[in-house]
N, C-alpha and C positions, 0 to 999 in steps of 0.2 A: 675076895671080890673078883668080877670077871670083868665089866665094863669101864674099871677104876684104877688105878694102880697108883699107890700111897708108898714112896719108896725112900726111906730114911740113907743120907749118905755117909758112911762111913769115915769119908777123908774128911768130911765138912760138919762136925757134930754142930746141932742147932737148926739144918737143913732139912725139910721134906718136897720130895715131883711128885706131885700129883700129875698121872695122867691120863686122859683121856684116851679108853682103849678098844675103839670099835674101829680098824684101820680100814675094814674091809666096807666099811658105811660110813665113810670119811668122817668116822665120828661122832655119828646122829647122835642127837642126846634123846633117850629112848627112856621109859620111866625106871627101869632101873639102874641105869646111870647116875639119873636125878637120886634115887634111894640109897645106890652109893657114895656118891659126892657126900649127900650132905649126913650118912653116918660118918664120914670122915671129919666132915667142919665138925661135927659134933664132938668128938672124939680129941680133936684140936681143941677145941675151946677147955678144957683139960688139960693142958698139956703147956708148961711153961718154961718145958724146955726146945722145942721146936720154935724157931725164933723168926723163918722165913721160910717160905715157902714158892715156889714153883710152881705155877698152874700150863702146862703145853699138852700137844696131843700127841698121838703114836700112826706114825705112817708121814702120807702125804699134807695132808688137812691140821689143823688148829680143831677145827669143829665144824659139820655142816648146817648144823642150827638142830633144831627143833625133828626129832623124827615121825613126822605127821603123818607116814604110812601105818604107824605102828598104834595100833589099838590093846587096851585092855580086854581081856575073853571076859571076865566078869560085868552085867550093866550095873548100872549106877543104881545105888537103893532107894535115891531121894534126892529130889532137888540139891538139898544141903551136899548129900556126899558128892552128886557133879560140880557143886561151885566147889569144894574140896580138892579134888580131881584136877580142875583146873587150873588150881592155884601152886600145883605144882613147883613151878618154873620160879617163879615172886619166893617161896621159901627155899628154893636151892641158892637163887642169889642173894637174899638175906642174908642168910648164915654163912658164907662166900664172904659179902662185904662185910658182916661185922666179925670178922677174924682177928685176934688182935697181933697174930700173927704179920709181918711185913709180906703182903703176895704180888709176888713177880709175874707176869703174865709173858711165856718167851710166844710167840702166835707162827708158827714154823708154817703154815702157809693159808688155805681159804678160814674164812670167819663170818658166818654167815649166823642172821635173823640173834637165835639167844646164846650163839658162840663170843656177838660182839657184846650181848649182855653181859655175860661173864667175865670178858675184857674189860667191863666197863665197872667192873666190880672190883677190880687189880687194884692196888694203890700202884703202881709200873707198870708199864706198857713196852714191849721188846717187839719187833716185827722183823720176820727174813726180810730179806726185801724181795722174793719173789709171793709173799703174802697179799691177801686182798681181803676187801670184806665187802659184805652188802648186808642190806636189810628188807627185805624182798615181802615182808605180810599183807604189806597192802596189797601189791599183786596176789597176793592168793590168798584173798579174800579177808586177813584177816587182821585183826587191831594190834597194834604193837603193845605187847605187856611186860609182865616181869620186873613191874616199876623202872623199865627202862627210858621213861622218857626223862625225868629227872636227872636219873646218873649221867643221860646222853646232854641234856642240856648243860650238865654243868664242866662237863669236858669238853663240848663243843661250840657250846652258845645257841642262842634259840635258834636264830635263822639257817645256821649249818642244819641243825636238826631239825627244822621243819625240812627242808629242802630235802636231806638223804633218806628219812624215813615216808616222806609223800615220794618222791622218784621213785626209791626205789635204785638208784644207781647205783652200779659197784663204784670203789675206788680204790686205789693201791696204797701201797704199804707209805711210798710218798707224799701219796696225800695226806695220808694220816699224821704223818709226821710234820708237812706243812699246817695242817689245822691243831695240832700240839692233840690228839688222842694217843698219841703213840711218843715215847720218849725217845727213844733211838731205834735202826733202820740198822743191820747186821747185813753180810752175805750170809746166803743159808748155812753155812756148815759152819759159821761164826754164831753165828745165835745165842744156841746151848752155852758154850763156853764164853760167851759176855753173860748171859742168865746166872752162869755160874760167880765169873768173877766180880758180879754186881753183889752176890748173895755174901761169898766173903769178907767184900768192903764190909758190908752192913754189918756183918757179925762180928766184925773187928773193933765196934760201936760199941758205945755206953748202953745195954740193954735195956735196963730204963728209960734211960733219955729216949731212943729209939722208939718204944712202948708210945711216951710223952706223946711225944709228935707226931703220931699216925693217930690218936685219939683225938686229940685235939685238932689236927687237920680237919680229920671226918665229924668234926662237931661242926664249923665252920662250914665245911662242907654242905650240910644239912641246913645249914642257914640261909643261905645261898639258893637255893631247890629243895624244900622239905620232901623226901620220899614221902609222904602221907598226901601231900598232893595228887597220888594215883590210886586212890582207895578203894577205890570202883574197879580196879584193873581186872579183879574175875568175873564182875560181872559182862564185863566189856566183852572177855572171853567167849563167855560164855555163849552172850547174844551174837560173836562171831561166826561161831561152830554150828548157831543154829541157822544164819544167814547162810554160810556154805552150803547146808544140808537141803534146805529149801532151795538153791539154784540147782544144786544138781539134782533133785527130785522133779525139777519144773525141766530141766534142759529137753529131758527127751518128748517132751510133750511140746514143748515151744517148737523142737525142729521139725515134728510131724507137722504142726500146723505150715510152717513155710511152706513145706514140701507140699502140701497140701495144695497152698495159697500159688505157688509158682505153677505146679501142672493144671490148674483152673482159669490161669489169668491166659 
């Protein structure tokens, strides 16, 4: 894998970091990123001896969100294959949230659009505290998906999440921690090694019991905010990308008309 990196620790048997490795694109999540993440969850759901897991990124960044410059060279065959296509993101954090794995999320610094998706798929939450996040789609143009509104609602509550995802605001790592999305707030070079010695408590656990409780949390969970509540999320998508597409195919005709309209008035 190039955009992934799935790295079992030696001192800490039962441990896997997953990390996030585009340092040079603070981590875009680019499609195959998304194709290797989730050969990994895959590969995990398998696997009953990895018993926690670490989700952070490599470099500067946690994750820049969503890499929206980056296109497939192949078009779509059929309507079907683009709602496919789109639905991307919604099956990466699926198989993310139902890991039965324990996932740590350490967020080593920005966490942008479906970085904080990801975060929000953690059962823990770890942030630097020079970390931030935002959720930025509505500004550019586009519907928040990924069945994130759900997960965001139930770590944050409605009104927090109508507010960050309509703004649009960044907030810090403080914040996060004030609105309980984030567990505990590290110095950056403390992070990793709380990440780590959160991971040993756990494994020092009754494995079972441990199992028990993160299933039955996330049942609970579901009750609270059914994720099926966002069923439509590709089509929503969908109709986003074609909303984008039609403003900037109208922009440069709109501007000739001003320019037009200003040198006549």
């Amino acid at each position: 894998m190039d955009v992934v990196r799935a790295d079992r620790d030696p001192q800490r048997p039962g441990l896997m970091t997953i990390t996030l490795n585009r340092p040079d694109k603070m981590n875009g999540i680019n499609v195959q990123m998304h194709e290797e993440l989730q050969q990994v969850c895959r590969e995990l759901q398998d696997d009953f001896e990895t018993r926690i897991v670490i989700l952070t990124g490599a470099g500067r960044a946690f994750s820049a969100g969503a890499d929206l410059k980056e296109r497939r060279p192949d078009s779509p065959q059929s309507d079907l294959d683009r709602r496919l296509r789109v639905g991307v993101g919604e099956r990466t954090s699926a198989l993310l949230e139902r890991l039965d794995q324990v996932t740590i999320a350490a967020i080593n610094g920005a966490a942008i659009g479906g970085a904080v998706v990801f975060a929000s798929c953690c059962d823990i939450r770890l942030a630097a505290a020079s970390a931030w996040f935002s959720i930025p789609e509505v500004d550019v143009g586009l519907p928040l998906t990924w069945n994130a509104l759900p997960r965001l609602m139930r770590e944050l509550g409605p009104a927090r999440t109508k507010e960050l995802v309509m703004t649009c605001d960044r907030f810090s790592a403080e914040d996060a921690l004030r609105w309980g999305f984030v567990n505990h707030v590290y110095p950056d070079a403390e992070l990793m090694p709380a990440a780590m010695a959160l991971a040993e408590k756990l494994l020092a656990k009754d494995p079972m019991l441990i199992a028990m409780t993160k299933s039955a949390s996330n049942a609970l969970a579901q009750l609270m905010v059914p994720e099926q509540a966002t069923y439509s999320d590709r089509e929503q998508m969908l109709l986003g990308y074609m909303l984008r597409s039609r403003a900037r195919r109208d922009a440069p005709a709109a501007e000739a008309s001003n320019k037009k309209h200003k040198s006549s008035s």
